[in-house]
ZAZAGU-578757 format. One record per residue (C-alpha): residue in one letter; x, y, z. Coordinates in pm, whole numbers, padded with zeros to 5 digits, always signed. Layout:
N
aXYZ
...
//
This chain:
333
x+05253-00667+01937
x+05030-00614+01685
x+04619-00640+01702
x+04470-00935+01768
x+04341-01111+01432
x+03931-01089+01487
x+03672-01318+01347
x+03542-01157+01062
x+03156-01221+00936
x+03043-01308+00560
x+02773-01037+00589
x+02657-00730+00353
x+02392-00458+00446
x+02044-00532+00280
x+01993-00177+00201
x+02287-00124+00022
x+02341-00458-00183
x+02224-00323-00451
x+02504-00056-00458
x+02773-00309-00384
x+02673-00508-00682
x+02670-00152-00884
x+03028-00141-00799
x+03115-00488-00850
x+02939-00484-01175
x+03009-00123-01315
x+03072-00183-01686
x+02783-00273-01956
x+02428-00252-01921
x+02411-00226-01510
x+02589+00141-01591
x+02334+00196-01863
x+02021+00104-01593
x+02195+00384-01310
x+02012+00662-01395
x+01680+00433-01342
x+01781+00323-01064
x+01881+00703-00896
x+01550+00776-01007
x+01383+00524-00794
x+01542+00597-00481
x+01344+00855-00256
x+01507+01203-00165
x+01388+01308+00225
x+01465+01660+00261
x+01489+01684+00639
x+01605+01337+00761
x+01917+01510+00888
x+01950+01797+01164
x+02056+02143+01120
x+02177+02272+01423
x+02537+02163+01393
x+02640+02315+01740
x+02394+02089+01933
x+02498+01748+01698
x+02845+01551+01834
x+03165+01682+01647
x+03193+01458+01315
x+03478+01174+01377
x+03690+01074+01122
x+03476+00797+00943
x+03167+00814+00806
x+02857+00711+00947
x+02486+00580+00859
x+02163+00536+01004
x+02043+00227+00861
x+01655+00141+00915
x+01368-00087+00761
x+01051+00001+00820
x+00705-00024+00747
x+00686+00350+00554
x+00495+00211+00213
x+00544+00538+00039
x+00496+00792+00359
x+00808+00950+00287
x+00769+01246+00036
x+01033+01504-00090
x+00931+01766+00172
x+00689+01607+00441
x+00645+01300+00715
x+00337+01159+00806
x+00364+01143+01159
x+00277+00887+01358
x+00216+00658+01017
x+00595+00457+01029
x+00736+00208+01260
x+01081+00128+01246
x+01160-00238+01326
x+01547-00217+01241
x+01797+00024+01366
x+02136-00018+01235
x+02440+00199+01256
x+02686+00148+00989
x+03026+00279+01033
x+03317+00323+00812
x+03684+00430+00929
x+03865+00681+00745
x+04121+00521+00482
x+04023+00159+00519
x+03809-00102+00365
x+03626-00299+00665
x+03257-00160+00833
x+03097-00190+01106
x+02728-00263+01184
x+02587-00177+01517
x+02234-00317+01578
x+02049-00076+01828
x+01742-00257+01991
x+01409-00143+01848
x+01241-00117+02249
x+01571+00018+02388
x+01511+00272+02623
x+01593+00585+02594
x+01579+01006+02597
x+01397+01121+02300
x+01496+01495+02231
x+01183+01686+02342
x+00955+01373+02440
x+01136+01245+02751
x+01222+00881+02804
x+01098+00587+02578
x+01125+00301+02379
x+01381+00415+02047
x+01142+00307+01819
x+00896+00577+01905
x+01096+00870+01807
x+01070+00727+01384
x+00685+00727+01441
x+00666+01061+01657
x+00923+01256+01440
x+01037+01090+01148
x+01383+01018+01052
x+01540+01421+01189
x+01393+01274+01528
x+01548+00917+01526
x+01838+01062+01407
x+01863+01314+01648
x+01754+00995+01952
x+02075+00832+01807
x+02344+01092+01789
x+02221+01202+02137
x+02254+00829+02309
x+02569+00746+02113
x+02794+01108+02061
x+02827+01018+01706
x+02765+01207+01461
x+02490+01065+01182
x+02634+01216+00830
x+02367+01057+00595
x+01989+00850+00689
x+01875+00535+00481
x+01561+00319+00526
x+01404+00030+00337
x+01039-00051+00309
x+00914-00390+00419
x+00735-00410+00098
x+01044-00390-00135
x+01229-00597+00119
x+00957-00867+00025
x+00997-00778-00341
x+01391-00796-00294
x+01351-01142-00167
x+01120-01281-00428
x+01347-01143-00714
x+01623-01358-00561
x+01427-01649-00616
x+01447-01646-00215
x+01705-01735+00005
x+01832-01972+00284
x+01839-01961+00632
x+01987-02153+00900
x+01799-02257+01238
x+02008-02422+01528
x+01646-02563+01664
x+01285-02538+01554
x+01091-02230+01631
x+00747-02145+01651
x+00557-01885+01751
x+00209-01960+01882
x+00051-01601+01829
x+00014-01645+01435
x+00078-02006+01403
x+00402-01991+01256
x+00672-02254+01246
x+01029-02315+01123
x+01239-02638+01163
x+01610-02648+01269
x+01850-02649+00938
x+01816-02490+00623
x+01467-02296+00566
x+01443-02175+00189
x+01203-01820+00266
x+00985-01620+00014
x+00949-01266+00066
x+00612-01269+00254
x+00770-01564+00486
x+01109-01393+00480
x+00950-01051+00618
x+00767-01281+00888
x+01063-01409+01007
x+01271-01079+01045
x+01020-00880+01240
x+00865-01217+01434
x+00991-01179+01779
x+00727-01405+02011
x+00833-01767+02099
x+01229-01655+02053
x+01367-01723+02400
x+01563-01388+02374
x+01310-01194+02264
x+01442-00831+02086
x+01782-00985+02123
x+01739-01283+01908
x+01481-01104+01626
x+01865-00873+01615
x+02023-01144+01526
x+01763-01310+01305
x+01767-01008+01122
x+02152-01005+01075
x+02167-01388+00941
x+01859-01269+00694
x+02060-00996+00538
x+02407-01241+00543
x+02183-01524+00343
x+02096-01252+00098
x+02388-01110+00035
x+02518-01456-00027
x+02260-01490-00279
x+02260-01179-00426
x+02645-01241-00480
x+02609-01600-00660
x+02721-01663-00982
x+02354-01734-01084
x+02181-01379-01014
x+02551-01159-01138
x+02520-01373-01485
x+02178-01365-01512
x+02093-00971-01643
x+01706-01018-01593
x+01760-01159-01244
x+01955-00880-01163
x+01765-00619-01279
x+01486-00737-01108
x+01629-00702-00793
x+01838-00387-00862
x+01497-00255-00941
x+01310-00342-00632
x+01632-00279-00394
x+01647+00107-00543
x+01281+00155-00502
x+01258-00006-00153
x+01542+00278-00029
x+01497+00625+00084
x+01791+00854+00166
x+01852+01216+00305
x+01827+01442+00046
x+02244+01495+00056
x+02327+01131-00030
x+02409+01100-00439
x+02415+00778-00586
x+02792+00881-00614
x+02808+00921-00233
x+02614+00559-00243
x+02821+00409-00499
x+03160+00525-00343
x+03042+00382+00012
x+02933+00027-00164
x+03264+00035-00360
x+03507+00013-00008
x+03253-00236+00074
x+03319-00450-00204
x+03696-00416-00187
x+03722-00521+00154
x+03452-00819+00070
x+03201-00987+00275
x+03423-01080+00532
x+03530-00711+00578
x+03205-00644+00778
x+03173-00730+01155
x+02789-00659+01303
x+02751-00643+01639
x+02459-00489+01897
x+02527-00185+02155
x+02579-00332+02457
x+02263-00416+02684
x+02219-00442+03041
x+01861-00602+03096
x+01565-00638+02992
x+01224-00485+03230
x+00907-00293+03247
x+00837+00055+03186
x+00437+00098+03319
x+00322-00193+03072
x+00599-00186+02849
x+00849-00455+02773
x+01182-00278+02735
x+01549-00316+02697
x+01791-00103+02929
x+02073-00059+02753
x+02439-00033+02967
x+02542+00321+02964
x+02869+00297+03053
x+02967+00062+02775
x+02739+00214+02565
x+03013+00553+02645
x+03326+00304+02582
x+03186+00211+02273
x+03061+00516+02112
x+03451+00663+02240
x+03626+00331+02064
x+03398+00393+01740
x+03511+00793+01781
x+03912+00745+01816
x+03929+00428+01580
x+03981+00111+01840
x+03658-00070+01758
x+03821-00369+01635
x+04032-00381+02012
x+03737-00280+02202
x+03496-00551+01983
x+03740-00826+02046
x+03798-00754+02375
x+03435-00730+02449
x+03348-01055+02246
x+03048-00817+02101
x+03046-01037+01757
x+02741-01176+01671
x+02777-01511+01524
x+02452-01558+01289
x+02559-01876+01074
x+02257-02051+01295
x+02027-01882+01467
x+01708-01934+01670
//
């Protein structure tokens, strides 16, 4: 019998939309503008580890540590300013040897975990105490997977991505507000500006589940943007498009191994296996509690082991549908 046909999700990663429209569009004056581009894009030098013999073995896809944060410029060539960065997204993007689809794993930004050298906290707290080497290192030390390349995206250009769009829509399944800042959104389509768009992925208060539902807000986001981004009025419009090329290459940073042939060869499967190609999910959680004053997820360790194992020997698409992990962000809270 062969595998069960899984729902697939219309979504493409934020922080490398750019890239997929590189590829889609790689002839003309787009090719001419690549070298700008490159240029934009920040080199980290150390984002990665080098102790090989403590890291997991390497599995037979590649995978990406994907994360927005609030860095406005604190990443140089050669230095991080500790304790300046929070990281409000943690995504791990994974793509199987010899195929076309990916797979986006959300990671909580309070989960709770071991931090290499710091003992046990929230995840977030190893970006702001060691930078991306230490996040990286939190990651591939609660998942066994190895992390082959780091990318991050400023809040900033994510606002500036947004407005060069023209904006974009989102879908609400009920009104929201949040009574801490005063903001409100009504159920159905919302059309968002950057500065309301960046409000409304990192905006967690007044969302019945909390961490869990700001996850998924932040998954529909980067689904209505990529839907935008993809529309026949931004691809034919060349000043449209380099306006948002522009502020998508100069929101990203990348370990200092990561061309913009290593970036345009990832974006490139992306784009052949499409939008619907990409399935996002969130490692599995048990609960939600206190640490001391802190409000913090517990993740479930023994699925989070299944998982990482499915991701390592290539059954992610059994062990997703099995699991009914999917996210479903057409309408969310």
């Amino acid at each position: 019998m062969g595998k069960p046909k899984r729902r697939r999700r219309r979504i493409i990663l934020s922080v490398l939309l750019a890239l997929a429209v590189l590829a889609a569009c790689g002839t003309g004056w787009v090719l001419s503008r690549q070298d700008g581009y490159d240029r934009n894009i920040q080199r980290i030098a150390d984002a990665l580890p080098t102790a090989s013999s403590k890291r997991p073995l390497p599995d037979a896809g590649e995978n990406w540590l994907l994360v927005g944060s609030d860095m406005r410029g604190d990443f140089t060539e050669t230095t991080w300013r500790k304790g300046e960065a929070r990281s409000d997204t943690i995504m791990l993007l994974h793509a199987p040897k010899g195929r076309d689809d990916s797979y986006v794993v959300s990671i909580p930004r309070d989960s709770w975990v071991e931090i290499p050298g710091h003992g046990r906290a929230k995840i977030n707290a190893s970006f702001e105490r060691g930078g991306p080497r230490l996040l990286v290192e939190t990651v591939e030390k609660l998942t066994d997977v190895r992390i082959d390349h780091f990318a991050a995206v400023d809040f900033q250009g994510f606002k500036t991505m947004t407005d060069a769009l023209g904006g974009v829509d989102v879908h609400l399944a009920e009104d929201v507000y949040d009574p801490s800042n005063e903001w409100s959104w009504e159920a159905g389509k919302n059309h968002m500006d950057g500065d309301e768009a960046l409000r409304f992925v990192r905006e967690r208060k007044g969302l019945p589940g909390s961490d869990f539902d700001r996850v998924k807000r932040q998954q529909a986001f980067i689904k209505a943007m990529a839907e935008k981004a993809a529309s026949t009025g931004v691809l034919t419009d060349p000043a449209r498009l380099d306006a948002f090329l522009e502020a998508a290459s100069g929101a990203v940073a990348v370990d200092s191994g990561t061309t913009m042939g290593t970036m345009r060869s990832l974006a490139a499967r992306m784009a052949r296996g499409g939008p619907e190609g990409i399935e996002f999910i969130s490692l599995p959680a048990a609960e939600t509690g206190y640490e001391g004053s802190q409000n913090v997820v517990r993740l479930d360790t023994s699925a989070v082991k299944d998982f990482s194992a499915a991701l390592r020997e290539d059954r992610l698409d059994e062990y997703i549908e099995e699991h009914e992990l999917a996210n479903d962000v057409d309408k969310v809270n």
